[in-house]
N, CA, C and O atoms as CSV, one atom per row, in Angstrom:
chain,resi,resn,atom,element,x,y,z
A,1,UNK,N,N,-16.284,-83.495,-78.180
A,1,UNK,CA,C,-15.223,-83.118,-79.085
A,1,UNK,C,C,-13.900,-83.697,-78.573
A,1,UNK,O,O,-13.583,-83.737,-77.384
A,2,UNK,N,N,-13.222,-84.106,-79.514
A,2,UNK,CA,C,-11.822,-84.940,-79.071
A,2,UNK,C,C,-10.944,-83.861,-79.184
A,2,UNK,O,O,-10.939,-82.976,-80.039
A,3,UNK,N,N,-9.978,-84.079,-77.939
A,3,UNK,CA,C,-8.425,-83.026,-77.705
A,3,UNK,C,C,-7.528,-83.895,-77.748
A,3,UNK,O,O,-7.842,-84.955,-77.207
A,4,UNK,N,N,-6.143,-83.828,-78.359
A,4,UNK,CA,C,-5.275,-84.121,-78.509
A,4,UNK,C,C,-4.322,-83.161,-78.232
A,4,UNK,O,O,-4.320,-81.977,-78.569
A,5,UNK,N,N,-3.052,-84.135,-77.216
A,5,UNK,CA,C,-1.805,-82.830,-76.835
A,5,UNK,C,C,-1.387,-82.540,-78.077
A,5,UNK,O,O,-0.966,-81.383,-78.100
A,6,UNK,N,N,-1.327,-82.988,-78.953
A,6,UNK,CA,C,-0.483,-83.009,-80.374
A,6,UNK,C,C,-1.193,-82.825,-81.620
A,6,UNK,O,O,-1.767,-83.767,-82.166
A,7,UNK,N,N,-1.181,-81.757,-82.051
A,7,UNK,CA,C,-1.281,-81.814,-84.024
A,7,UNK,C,C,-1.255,-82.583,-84.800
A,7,UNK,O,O,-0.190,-82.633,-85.416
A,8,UNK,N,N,-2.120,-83.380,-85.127
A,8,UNK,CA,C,-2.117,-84.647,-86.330
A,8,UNK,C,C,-1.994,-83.744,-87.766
A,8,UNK,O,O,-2.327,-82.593,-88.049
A,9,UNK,N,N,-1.279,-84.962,-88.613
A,9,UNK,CA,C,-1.464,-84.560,-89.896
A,9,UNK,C,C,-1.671,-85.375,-90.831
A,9,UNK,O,O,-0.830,-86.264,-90.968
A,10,UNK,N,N,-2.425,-85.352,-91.433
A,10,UNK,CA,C,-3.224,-85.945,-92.600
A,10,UNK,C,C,-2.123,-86.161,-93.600
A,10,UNK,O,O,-1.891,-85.206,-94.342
A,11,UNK,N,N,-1.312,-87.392,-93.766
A,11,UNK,CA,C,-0.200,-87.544,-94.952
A,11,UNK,C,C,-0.781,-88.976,-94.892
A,11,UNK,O,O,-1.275,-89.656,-93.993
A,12,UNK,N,N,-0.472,-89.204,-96.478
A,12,UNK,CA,C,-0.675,-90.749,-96.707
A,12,UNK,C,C,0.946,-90.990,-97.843
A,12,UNK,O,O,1.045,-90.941,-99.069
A,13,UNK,N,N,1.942,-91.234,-96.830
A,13,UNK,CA,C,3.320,-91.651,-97.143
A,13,UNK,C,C,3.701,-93.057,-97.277
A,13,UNK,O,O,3.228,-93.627,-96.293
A,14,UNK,N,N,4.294,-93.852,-97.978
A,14,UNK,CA,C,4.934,-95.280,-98.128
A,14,UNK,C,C,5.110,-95.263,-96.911
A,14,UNK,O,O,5.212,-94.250,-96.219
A,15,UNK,N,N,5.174,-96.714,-96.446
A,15,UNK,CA,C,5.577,-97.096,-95.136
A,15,UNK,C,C,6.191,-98.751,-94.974
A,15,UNK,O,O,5.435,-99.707,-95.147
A,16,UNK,N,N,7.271,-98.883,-94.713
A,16,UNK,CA,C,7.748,-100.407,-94.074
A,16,UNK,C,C,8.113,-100.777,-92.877
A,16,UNK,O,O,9.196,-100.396,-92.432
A,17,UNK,N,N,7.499,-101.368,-92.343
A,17,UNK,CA,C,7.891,-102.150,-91.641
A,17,UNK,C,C,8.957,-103.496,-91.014
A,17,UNK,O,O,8.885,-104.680,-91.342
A,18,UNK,N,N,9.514,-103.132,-90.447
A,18,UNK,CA,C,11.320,-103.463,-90.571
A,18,UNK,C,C,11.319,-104.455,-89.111
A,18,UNK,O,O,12.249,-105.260,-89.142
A,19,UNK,N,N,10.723,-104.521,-88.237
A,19,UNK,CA,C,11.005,-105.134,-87.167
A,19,UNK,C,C,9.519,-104.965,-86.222
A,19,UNK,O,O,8.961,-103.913,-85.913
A,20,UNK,N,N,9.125,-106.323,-85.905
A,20,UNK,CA,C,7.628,-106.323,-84.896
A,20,UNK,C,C,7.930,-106.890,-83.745
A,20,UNK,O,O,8.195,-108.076,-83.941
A,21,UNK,N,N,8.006,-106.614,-82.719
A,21,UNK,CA,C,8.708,-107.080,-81.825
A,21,UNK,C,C,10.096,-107.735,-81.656
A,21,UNK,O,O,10.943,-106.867,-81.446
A,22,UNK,N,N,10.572,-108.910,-81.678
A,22,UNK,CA,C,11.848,-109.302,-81.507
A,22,UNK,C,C,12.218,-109.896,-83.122
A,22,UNK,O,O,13.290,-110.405,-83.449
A,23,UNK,N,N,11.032,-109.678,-84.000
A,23,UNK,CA,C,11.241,-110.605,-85.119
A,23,UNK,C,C,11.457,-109.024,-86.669
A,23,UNK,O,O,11.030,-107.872,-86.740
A,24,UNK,N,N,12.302,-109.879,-87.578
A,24,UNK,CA,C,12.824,-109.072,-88.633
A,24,UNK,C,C,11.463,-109.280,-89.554
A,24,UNK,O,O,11.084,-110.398,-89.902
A,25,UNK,N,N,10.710,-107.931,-89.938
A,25,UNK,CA,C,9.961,-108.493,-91.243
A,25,UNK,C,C,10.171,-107.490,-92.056
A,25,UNK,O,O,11.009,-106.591,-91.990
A,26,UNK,N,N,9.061,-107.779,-93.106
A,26,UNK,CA,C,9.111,-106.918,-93.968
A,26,UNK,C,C,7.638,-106.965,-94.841
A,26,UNK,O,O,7.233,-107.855,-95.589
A,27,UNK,N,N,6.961,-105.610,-94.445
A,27,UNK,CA,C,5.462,-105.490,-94.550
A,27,UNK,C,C,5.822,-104.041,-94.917
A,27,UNK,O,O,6.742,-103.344,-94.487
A,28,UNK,N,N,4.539,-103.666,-96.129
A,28,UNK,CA,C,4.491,-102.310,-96.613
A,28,UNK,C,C,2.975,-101.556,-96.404
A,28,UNK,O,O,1.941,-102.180,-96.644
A,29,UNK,N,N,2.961,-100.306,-95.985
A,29,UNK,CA,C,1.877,-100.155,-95.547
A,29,UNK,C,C,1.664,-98.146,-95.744
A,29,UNK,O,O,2.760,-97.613,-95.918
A,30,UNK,N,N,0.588,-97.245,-95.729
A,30,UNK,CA,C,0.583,-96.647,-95.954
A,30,UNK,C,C,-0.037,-95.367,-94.559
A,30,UNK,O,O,-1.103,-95.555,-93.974
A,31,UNK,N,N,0.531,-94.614,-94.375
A,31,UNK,CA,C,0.336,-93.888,-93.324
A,31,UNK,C,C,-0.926,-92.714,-93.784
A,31,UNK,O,O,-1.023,-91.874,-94.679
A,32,UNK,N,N,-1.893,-93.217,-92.525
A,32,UNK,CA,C,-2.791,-92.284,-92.746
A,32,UNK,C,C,-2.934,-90.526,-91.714
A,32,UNK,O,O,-3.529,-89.482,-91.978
A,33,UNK,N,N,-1.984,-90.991,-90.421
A,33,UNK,CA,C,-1.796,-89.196,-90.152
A,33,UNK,C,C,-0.855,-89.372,-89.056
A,33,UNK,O,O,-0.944,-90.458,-88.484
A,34,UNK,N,N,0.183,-88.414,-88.553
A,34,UNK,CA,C,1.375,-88.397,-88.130
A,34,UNK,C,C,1.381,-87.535,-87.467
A,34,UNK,O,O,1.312,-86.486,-88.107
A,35,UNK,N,N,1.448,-87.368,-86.108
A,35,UNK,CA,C,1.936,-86.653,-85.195
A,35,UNK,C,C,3.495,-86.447,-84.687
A,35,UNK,O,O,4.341,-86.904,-85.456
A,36,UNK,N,N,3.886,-85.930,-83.702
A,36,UNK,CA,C,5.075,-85.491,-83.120
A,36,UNK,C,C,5.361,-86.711,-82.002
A,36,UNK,O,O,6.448,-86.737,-81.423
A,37,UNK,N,N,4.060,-87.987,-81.654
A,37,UNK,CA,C,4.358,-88.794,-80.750
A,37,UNK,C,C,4.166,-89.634,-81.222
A,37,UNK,O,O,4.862,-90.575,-80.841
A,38,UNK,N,N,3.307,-89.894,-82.164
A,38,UNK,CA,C,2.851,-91.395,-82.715
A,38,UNK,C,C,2.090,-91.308,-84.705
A,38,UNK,O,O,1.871,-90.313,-85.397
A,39,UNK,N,N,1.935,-92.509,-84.962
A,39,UNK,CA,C,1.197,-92.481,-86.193
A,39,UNK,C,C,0.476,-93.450,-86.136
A,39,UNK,O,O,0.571,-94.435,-85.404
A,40,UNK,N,N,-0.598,-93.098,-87.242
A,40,UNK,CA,C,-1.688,-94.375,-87.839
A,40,UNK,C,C,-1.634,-94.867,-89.185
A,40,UNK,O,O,-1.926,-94.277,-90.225
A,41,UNK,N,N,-1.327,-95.726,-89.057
A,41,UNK,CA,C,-0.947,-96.025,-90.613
A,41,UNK,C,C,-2.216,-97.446,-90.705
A,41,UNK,O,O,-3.051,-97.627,-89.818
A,42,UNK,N,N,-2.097,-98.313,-91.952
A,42,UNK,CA,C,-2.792,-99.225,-92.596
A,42,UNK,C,C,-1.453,-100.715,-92.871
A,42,UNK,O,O,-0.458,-100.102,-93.259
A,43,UNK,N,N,-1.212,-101.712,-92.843
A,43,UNK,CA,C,-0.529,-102.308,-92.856
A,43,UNK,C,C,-1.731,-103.908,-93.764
A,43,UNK,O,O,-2.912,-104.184,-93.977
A,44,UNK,N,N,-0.172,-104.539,-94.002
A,44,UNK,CA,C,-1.026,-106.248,-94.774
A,44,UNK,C,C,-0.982,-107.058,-93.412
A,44,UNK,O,O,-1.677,-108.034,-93.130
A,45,UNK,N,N,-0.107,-106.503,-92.701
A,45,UNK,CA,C,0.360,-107.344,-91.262
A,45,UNK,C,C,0.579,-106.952,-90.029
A,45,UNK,O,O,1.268,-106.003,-89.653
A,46,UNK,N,N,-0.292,-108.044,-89.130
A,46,UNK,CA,C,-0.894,-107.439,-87.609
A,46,UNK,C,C,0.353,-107.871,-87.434
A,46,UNK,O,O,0.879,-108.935,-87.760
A,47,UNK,N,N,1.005,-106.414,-86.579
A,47,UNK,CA,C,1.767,-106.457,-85.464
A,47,UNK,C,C,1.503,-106.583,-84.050
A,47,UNK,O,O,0.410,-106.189,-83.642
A,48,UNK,N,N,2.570,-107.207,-83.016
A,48,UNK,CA,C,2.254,-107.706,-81.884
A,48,UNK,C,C,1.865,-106.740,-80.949
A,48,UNK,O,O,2.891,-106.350,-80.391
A,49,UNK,N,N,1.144,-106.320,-80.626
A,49,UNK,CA,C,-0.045,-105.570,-80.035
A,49,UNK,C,C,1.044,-105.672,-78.295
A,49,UNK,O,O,1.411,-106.653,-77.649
A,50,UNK,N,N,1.264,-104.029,-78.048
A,50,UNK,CA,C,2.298,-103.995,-77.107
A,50,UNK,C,C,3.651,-103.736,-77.130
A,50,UNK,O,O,4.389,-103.220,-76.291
A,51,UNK,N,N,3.951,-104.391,-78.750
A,51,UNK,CA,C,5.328,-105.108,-78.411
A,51,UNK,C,C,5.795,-103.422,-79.173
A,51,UNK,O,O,5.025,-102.488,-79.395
A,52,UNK,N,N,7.314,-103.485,-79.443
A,52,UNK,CA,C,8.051,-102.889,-80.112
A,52,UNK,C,C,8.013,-103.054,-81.361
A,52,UNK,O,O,7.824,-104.181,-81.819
A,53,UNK,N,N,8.217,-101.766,-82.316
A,53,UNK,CA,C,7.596,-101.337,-84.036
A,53,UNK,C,C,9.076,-101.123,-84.145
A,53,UNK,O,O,9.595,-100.781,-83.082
A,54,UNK,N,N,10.063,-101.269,-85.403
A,54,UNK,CA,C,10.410,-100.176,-86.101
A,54,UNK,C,C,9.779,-100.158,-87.558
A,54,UNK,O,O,9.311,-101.202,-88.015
A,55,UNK,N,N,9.762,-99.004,-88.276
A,55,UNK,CA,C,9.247,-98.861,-89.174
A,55,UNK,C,C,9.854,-97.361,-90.277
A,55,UNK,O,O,10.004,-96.192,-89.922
A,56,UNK,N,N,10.041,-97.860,-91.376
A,56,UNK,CA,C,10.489,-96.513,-91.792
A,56,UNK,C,C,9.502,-95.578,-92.774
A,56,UNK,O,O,8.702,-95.981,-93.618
A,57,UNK,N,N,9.693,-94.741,-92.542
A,57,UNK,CA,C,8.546,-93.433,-93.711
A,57,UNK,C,C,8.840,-93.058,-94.758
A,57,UNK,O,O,9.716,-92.204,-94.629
A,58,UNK,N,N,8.573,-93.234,-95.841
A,58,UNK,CA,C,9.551,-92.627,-97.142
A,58,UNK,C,C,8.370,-91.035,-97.083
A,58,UNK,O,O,7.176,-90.786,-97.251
A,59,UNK,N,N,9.889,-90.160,-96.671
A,59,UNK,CA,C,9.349,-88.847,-96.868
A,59,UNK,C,C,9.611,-88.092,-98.620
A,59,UNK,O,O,8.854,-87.322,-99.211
A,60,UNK,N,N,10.814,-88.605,-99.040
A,60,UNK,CA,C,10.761,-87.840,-100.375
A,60,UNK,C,C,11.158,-88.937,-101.461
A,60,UNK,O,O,12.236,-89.028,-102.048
A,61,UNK,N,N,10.237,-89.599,-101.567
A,61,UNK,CA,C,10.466,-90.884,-102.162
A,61,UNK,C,C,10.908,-90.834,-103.742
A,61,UNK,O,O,11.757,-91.521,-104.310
A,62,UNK,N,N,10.069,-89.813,-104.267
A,62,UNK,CA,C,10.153,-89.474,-105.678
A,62,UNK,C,C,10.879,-88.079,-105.834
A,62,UNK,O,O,10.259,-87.320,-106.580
A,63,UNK,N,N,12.159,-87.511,-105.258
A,63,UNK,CA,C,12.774,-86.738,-105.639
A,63,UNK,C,C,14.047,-87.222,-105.187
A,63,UNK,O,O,14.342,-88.167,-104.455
A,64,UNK,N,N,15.116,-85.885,-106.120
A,64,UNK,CA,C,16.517,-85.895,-106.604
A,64,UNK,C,C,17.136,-86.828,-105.308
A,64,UNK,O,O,17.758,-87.889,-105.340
A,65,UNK,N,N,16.811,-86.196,-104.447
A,65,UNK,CA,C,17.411,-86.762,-103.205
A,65,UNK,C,C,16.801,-87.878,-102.053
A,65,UNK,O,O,16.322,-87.376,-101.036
A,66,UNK,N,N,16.800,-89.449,-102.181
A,66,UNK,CA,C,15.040,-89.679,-100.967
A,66,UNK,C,C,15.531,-89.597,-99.932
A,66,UNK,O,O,16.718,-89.871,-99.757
A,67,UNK,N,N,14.722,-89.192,-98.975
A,67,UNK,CA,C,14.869,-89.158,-97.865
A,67,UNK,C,C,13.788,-89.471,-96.567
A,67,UNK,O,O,12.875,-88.687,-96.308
A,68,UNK,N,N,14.083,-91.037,-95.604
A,68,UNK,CA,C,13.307,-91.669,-94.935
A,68,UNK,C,C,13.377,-91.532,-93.493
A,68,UNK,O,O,14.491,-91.365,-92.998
A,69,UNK,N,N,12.473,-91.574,-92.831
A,69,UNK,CA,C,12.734,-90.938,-91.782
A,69,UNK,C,C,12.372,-92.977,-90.807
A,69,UNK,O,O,11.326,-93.612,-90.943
A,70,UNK,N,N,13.388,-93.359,-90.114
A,70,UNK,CA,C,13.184,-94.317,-89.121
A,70,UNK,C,C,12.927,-94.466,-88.188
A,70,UNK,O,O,13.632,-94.111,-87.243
A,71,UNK,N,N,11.865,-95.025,-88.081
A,71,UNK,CA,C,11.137,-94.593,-86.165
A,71,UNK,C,C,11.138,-96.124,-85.646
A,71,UNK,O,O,11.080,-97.166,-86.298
A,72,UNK,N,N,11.218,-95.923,-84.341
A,72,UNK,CA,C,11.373,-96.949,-83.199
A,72,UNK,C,C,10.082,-96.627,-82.440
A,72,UNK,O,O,9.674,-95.465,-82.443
A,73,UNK,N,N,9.448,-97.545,-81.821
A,73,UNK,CA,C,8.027,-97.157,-81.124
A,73,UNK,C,C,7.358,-98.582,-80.455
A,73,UNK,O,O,7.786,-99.734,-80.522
A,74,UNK,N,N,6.305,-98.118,-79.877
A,74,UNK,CA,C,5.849,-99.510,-79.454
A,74,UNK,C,C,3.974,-99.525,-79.976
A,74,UNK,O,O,3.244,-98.553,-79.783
A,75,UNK,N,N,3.573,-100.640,-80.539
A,75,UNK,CA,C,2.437,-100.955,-80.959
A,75,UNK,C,C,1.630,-100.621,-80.114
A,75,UNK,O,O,1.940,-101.053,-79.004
A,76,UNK,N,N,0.303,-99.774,-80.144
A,76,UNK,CA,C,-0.953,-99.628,-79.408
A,76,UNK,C,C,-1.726,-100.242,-79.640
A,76,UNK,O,O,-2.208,-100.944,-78.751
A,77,UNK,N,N,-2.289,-100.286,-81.104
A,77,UNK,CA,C,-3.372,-100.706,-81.387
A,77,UNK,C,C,-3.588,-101.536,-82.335
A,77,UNK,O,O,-2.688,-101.142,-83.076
A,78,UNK,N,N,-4.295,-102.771,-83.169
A,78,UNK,CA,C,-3.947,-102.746,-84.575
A,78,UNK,C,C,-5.865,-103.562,-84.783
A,78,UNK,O,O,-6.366,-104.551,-84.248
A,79,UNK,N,N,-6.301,-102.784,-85.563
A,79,UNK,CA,C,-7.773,-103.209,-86.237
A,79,UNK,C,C,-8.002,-104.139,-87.283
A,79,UNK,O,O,-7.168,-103.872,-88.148
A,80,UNK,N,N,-8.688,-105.072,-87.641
A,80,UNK,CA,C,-8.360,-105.515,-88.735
A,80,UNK,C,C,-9.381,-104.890,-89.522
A,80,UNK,O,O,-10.568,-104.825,-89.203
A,81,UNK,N,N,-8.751,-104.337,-90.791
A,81,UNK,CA,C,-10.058,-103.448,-91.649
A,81,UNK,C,C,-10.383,-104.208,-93.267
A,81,UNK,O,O,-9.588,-104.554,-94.141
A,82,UNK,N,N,-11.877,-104.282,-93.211
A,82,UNK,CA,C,-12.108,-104.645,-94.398
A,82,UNK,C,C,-11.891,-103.640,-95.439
A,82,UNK,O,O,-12.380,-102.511,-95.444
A,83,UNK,N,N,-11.112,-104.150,-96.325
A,83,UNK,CA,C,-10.406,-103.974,-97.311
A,83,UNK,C,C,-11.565,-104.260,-99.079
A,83,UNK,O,O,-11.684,-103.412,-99.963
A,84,UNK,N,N,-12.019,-105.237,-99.077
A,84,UNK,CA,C,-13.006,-105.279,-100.391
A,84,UNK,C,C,-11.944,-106.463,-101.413
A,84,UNK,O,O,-12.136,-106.689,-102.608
A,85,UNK,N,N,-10.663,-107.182,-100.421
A,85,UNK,CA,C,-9.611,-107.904,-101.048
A,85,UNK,C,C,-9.415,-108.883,-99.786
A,85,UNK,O,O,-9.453,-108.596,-98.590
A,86,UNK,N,N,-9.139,-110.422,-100.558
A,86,UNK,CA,C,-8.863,-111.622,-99.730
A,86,UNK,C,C,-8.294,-111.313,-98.500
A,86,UNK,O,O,-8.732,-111.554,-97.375
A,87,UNK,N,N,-6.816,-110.507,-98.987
A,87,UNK,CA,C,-5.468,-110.181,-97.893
A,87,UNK,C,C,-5.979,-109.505,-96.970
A,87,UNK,O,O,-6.501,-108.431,-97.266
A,88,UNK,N,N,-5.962,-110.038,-95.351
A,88,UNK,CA,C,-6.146,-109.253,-94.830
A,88,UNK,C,C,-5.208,-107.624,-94.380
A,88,UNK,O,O,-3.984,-107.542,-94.487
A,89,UNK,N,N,-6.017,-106.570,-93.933
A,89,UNK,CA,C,-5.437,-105.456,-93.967
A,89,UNK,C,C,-5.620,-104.903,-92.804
A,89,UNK,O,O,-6.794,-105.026,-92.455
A,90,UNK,N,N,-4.507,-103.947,-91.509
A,90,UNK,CA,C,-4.526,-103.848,-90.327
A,90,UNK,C,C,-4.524,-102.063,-90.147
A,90,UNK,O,O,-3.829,-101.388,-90.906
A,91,UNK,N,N,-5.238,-101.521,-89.239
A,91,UNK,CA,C,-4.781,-100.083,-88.964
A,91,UNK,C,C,-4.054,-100.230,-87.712
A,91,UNK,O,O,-4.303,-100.918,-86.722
A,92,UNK,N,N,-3.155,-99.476,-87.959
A,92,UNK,CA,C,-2.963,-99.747,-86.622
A,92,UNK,C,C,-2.055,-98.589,-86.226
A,92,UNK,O,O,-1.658,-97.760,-87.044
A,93,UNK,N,N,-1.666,-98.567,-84.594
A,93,UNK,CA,C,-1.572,-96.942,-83.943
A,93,UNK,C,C,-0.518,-97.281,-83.593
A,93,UNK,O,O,-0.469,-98.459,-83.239
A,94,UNK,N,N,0.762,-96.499,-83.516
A,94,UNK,CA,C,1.843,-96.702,-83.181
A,94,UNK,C,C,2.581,-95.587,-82.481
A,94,UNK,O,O,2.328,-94.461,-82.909
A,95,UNK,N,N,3.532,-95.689,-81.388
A,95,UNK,CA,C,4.067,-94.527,-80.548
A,95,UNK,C,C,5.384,-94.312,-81.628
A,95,UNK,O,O,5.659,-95.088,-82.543
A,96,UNK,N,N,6.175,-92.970,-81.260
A,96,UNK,CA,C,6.808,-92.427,-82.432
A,96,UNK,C,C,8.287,-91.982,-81.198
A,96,UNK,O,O,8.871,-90.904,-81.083
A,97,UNK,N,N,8.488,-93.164,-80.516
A,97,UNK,CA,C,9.789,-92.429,-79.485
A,97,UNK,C,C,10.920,-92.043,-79.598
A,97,UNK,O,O,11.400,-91.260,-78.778
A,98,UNK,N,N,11.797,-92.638,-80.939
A,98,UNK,CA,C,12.422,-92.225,-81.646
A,98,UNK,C,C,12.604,-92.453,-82.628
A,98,UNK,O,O,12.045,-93.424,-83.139
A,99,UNK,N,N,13.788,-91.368,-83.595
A,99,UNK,CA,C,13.734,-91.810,-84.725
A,99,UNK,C,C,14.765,-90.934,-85.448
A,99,UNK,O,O,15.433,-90.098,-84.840
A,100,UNK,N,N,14.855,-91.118,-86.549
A,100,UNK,CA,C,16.513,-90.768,-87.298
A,100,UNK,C,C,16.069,-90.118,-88.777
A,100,UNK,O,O,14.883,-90.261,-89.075
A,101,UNK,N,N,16.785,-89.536,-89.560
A,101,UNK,CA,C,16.588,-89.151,-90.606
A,101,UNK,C,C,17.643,-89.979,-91.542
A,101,UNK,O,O,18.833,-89.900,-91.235
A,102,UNK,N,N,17.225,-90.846,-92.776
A,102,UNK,CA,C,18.237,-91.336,-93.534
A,102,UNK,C,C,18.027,-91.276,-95.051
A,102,UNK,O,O,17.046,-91.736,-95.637
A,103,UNK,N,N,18.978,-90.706,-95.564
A,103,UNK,CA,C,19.408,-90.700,-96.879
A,103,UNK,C,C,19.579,-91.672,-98.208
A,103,UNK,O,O,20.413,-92.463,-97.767
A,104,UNK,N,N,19.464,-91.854,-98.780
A,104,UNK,CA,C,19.230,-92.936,-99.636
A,104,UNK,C,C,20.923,-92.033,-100.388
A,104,UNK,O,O,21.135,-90.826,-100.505
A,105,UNK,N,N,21.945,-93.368,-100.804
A,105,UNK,CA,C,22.858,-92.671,-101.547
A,105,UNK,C,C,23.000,-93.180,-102.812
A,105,UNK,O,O,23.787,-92.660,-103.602
């Protein structure tokens, strides 16, 4: 049986990807469960394995107010998963070291 220090949670939230190591991109991807240290999300694009993530979460994407939460982290893992489509598609595990709350105005 697997232990974890941390509570996962099962959310599947928008997700972009804003910076993979030293380079600016821009990849959209969907989070499959979120802890207090890290997440697993699904991505179109392998990030550099090691390097530094930022990435932002759209937490209230479809209401009055959105509101995204921006995390800074460093890449653990990234899988390449068959998908059933040409594009390839990545899971991949990411640390959650910091991060900010931002407002859409």
């Amino acid at each position: 049986m697997e232990q974890r220090r941390n509570r996962r949670f099962t959310l599947q939230l928008p997700l972009s990807i804003t910076r993979s190591g030293a380079e600016r991109v821009t990849a959209a991807g969907l989070t499959k469960n979120i802890s207090s240290t890290g997440v697993l999300f699904t991505s179109d694009r392998e990030p550099d394995l090691g390097g530094p993530i930022e990435y932002i979460i759209n937490l209230n994407y479809e209401g009055a107010q959105p509101v995204s939460l921006r995390c800074m982290g460093k890449v653990l893992r990234a899988e390449r998963v068959v998908n059933g489509f040409e594009n390839p598609a990545f899971q991949v595990a990411a640390t959650l070291e910091r991060y900010e709350f931002v407002r859409e105005r």
